[in-house]
C-alpha positions as CSV (number, residue, x, y, z in Angstrom):
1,X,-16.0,-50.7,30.4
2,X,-19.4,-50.7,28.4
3,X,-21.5,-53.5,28.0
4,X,-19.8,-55.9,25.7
5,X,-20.7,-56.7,21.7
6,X,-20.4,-59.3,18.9
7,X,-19.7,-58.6,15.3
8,X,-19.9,-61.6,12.8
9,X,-18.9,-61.4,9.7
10,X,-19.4,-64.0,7.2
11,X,-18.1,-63.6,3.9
12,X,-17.1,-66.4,0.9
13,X,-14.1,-68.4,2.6
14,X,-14.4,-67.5,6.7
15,X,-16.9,-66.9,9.1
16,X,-15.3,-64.8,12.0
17,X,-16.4,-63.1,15.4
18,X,-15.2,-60.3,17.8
19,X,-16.6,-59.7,21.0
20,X,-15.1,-56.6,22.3
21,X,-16.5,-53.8,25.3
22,X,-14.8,-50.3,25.2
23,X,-12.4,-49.4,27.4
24,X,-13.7,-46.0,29.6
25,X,-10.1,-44.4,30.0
26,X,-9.3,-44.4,26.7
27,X,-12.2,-44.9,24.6
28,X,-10.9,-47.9,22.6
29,X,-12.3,-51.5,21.7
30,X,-11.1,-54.1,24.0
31,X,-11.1,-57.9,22.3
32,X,-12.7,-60.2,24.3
33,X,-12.5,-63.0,22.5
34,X,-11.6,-63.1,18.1
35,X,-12.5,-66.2,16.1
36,X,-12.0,-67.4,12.6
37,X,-13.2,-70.4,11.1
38,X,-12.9,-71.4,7.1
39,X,-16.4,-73.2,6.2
40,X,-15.9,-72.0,2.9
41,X,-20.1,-70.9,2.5
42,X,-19.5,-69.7,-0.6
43,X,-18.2,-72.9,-2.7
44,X,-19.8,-73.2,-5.9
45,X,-21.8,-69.9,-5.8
46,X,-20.1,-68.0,-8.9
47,X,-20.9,-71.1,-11.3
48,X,-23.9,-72.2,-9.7
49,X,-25.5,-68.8,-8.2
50,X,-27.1,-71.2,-5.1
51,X,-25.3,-72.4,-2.2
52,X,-24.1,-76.0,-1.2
53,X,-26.4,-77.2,2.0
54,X,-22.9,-78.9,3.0
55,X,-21.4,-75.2,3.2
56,X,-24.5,-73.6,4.6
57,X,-24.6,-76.5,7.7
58,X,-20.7,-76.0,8.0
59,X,-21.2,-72.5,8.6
60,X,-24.3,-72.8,11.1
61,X,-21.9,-75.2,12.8
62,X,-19.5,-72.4,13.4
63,X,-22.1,-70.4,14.5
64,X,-23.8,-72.1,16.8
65,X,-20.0,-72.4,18.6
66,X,-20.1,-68.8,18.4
67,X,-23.2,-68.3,20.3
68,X,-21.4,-70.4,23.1
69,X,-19.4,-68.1,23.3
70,X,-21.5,-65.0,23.1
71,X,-23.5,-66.6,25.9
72,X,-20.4,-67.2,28.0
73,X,-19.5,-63.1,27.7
74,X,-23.1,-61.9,28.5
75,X,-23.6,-60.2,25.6
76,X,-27.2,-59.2,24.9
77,X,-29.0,-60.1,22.1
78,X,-30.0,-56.7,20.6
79,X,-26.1,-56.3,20.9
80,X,-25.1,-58.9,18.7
81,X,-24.8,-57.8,14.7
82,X,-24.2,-60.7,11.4
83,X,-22.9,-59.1,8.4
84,X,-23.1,-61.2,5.4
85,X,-21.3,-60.4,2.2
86,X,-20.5,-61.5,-1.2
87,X,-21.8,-64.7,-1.9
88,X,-24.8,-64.3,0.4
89,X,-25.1,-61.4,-2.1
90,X,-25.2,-64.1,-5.1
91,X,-26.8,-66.9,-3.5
92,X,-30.4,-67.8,-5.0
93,X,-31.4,-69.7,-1.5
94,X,-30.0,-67.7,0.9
95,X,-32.5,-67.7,3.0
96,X,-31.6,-71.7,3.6
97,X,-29.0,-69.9,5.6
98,X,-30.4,-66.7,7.0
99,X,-33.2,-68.4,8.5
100,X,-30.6,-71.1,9.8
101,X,-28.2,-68.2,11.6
102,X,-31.4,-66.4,12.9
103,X,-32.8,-69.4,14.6
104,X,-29.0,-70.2,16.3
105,X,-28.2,-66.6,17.1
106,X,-31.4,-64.9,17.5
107,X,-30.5,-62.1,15.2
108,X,-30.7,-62.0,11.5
109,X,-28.1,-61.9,9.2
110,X,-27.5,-58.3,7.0
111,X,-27.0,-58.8,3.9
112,X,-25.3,-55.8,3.1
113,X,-24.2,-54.4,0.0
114,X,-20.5,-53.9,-1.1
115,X,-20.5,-50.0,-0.5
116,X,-21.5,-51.0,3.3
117,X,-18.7,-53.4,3.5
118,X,-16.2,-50.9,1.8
119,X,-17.2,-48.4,4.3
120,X,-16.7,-50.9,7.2
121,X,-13.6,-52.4,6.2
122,X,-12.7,-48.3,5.8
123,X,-13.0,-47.8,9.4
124,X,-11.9,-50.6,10.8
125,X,-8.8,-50.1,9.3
126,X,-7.9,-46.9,9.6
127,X,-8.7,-45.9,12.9
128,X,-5.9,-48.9,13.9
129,X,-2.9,-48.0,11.8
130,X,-0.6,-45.9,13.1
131,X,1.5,-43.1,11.0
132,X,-0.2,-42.6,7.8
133,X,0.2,-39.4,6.1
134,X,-2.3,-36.6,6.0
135,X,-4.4,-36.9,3.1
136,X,-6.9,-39.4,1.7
137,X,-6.0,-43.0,2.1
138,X,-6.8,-46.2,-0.3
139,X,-8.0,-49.2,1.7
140,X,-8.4,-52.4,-0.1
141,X,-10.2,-55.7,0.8
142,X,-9.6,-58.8,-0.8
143,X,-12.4,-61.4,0.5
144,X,-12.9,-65.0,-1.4
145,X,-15.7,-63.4,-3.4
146,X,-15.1,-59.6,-3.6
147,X,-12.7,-56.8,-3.4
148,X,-13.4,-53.5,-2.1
149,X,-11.5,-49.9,-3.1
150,X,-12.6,-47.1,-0.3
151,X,-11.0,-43.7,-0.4
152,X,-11.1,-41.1,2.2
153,X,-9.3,-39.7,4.6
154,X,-11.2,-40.0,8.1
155,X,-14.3,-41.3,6.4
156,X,-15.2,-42.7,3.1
157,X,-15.2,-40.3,-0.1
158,X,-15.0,-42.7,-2.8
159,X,-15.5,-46.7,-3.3
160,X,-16.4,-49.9,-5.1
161,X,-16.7,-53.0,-4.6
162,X,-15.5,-55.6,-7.4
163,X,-17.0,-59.1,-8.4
164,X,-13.4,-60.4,-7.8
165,X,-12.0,-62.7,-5.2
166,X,-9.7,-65.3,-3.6
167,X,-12.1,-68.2,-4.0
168,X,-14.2,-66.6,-7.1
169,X,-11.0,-66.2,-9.3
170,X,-9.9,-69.5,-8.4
171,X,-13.1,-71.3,-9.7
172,X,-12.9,-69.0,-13.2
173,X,-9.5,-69.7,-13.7
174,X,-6.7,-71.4,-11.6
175,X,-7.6,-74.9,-11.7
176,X,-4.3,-76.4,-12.3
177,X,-1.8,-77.2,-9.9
178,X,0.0,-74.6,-9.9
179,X,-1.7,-72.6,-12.5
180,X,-0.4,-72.5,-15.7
181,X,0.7,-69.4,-17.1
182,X,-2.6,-69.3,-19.8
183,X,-4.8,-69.9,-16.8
184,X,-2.4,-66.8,-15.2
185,X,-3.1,-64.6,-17.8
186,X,-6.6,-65.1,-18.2
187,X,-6.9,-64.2,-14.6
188,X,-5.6,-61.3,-15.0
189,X,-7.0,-60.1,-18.0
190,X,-10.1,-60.1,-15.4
191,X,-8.8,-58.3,-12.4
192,X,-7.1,-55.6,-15.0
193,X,-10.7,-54.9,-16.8
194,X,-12.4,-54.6,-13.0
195,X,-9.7,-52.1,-12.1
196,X,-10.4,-50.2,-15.3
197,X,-14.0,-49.6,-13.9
198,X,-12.6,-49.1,-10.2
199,X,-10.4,-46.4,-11.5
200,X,-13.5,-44.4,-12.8
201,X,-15.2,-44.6,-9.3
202,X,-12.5,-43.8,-7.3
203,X,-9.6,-41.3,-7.8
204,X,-6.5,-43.7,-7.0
205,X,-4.2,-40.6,-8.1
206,X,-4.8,-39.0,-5.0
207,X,-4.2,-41.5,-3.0
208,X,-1.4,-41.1,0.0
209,X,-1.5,-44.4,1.7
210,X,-2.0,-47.6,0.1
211,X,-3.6,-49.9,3.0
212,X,-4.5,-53.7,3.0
213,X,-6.6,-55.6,5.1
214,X,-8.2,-59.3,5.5
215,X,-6.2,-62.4,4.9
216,X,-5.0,-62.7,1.5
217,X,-2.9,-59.6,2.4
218,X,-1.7,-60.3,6.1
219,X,-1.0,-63.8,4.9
220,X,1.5,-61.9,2.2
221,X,2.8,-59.7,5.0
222,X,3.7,-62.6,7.0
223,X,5.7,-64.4,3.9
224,X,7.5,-61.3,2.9
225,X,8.9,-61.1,6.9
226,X,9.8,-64.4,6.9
227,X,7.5,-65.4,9.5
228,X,7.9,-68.9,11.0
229,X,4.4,-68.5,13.2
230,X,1.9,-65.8,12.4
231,X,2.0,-63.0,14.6
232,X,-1.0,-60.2,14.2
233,X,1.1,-58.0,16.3
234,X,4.3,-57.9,13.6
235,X,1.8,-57.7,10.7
236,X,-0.5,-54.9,12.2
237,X,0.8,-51.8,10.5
238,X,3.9,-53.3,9.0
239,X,5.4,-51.6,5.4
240,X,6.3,-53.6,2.9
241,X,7.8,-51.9,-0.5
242,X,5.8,-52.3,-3.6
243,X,8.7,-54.5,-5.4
244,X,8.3,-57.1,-2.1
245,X,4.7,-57.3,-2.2
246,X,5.0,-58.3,-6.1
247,X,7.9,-60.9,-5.4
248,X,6.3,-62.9,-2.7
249,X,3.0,-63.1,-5.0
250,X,4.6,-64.1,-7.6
251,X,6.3,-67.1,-5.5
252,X,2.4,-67.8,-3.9
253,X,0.6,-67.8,-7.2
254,X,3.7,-70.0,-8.7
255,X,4.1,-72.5,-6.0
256,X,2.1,-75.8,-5.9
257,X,-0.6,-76.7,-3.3
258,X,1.9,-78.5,-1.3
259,X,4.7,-76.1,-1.3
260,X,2.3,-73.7,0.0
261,X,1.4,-76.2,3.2
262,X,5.1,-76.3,3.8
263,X,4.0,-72.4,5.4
264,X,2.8,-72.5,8.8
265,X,1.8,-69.2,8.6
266,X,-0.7,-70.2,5.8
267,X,-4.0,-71.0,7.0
268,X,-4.9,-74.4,5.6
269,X,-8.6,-72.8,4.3
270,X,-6.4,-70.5,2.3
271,X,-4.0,-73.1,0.8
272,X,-6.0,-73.7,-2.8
273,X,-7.3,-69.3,-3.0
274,X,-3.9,-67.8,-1.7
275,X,-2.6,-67.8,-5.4
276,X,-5.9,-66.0,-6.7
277,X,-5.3,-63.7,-3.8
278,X,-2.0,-62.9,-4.4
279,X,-2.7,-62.3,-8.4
280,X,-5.3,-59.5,-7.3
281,X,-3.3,-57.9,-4.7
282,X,-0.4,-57.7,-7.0
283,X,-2.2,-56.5,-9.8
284,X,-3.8,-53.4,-7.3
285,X,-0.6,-52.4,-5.5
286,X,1.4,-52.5,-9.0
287,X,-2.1,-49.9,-10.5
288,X,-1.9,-47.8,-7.7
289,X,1.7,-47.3,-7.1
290,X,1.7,-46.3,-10.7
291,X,-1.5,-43.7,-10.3
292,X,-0.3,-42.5,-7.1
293,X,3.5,-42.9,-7.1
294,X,3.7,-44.6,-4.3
295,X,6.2,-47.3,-3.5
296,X,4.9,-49.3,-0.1
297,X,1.9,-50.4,1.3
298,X,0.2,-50.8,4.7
299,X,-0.8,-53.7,6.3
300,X,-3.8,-53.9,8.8
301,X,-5.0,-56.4,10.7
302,X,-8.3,-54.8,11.5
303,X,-11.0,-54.7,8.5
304,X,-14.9,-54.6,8.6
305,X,-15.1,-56.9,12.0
306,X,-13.8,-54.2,13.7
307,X,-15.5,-52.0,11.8
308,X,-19.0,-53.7,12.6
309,X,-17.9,-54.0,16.3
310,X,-17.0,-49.7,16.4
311,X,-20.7,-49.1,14.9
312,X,-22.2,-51.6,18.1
313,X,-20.0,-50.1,20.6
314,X,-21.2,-47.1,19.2
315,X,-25.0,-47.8,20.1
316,X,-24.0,-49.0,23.6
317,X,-24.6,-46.8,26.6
């Protein structure tokens, strides 16, 4: 196997790592070791455009058990890559945190842009999910503070990345508990004028495959199987119909805070944004079944992590 990698990413709601080396005989990634942890880095950042030193030292705390583990695989510093997204993107004192990560991990964060993480989450996804038809393929990420639309069929043609998210919608609008249905419909009236502009940048007509990655959707994939535990390897490239995707949504966004606990499945760091999620994800599947006529989505497990850890393993002799 090649020398082994780390890819970070650290977006609104989760900071996560993969280690992976790739396998010789078949020339795929092999995990080593996959971590998430919810330190939430970007609370606050839509209203207040600066983040909260209590996020920033929750997230260096993750990271500095991160670079245990790094250390414990051998991976080499120059083979090590942090990917920061939206609200690093919005944050007035980022480099509070940047210079924080760069003095645990050696490396320093990338702040890259949303057409970057579009294009990551692209291949990470699509090189993992098995069956889709010939032609060009919609993946979409839903992250706490952005959402990304990337066409293409083996790479990228067309995509944007939208000022919406789990966490960022929640702060705008959902603040009861549950939301109430004005709260509901103000949200959406915000998600529907963003995919207005998304459908001007990217063809959704011609889309074959609808595919969604990162955990607002594989935590919906898990409640529409009835999933007692979470299990990655029944969610990775499982179909669900339209209709069920817009059902169990409509039962997340609905529910209280408590009723969601009741879910094992549901990660506790998703328990208050899951609703906000769910809203966008409905709202996309429902635009692009319509544009496309299409009737099921993809799920995939793998999004710009893996996509980050291809592009190292890549590099690696």
């Amino acid at each position: 196997m090649s020398a082994p990698v780390a890819a970070i990413d650290c977006g609104t709601n989760s900071i996560r790592l993969l280690i992976a080396r790739r396998d010789e005989a078949s020339g795929l990634p092999v995990d080593l070791e996959r971590q998430l942890e919810m330190v939430r880095l970007g609370l606050g950042v839509d209203r207040t455009g600066r983040f909260d030193p209590v996020a920033v030292e929750r997230t260096l705390d993750a990271a500095r058990r991160y670079q245990e583990l790094i250390e414990h695989h051998g991976v080499a510093t120059q083979d090590v890559r942090f990917v920061a997204t939206s609200a690093t993107r919005d944050a007035a004192n980022r480099d509070l945190f940047i210079d924080g990560i760069e003095k645990i991990l050696g490396v320093r964060p990338e702040v890259i842009s949303g057409q970057e993480e579009a294009e990551l989450s692209f291949r990470g996804a699509v090189s993992t999910v098995a069956g889709l038809p010939d032609g060009p393929r919609l993946v979409v990420d839903i992250g706490g503070g952005s959402t990304e639309l990337v066409l293409g069929t083996d790479t990228p043609t067309h995509r944007i990345s939208l000022d919406i998210g789990s966490v960022r919608l929640t702060e705008r609008h959902l603040a009861s508990d549950p939301p109430t249905a004005e709260e509901i419909a103000a949200a959406a009236v915000d998600i529907d004028a963003l995919l207005d502009r998304a459908g001007t940048a990217v063809p959704l007509e011609r889309a074959t495959a609808l595919v969604g990655v990162a955990g607002t959707v594989t935590t919906v994939t898990a409640v529409a199987l009835g999933l007692e535990d979470y299990r990655p390897d029944l969610t990775q490239g499982a179909t669900l119909t339209v209709t069920e995707v817009q059902e169990v949504c409509a039962q997340l966004l609905a529910a209280t805070r408590e009723q969601r606990s009741r879910h094992r499945i549901i990660h506790p760091g998703r328990i208050d944004v899951i609703g906000a999620g769910a809203l966008i994800w409905s709202r996309i599947a429902e635009r692009v079944a319509a544009a496309a006529s299409l009737d099921v989505t993809r799920t995939s497990e793998h999004d710009i992590l893996d996509g980050i850890a291809l592009d190292l393993l890549d590099r690696v002799p």
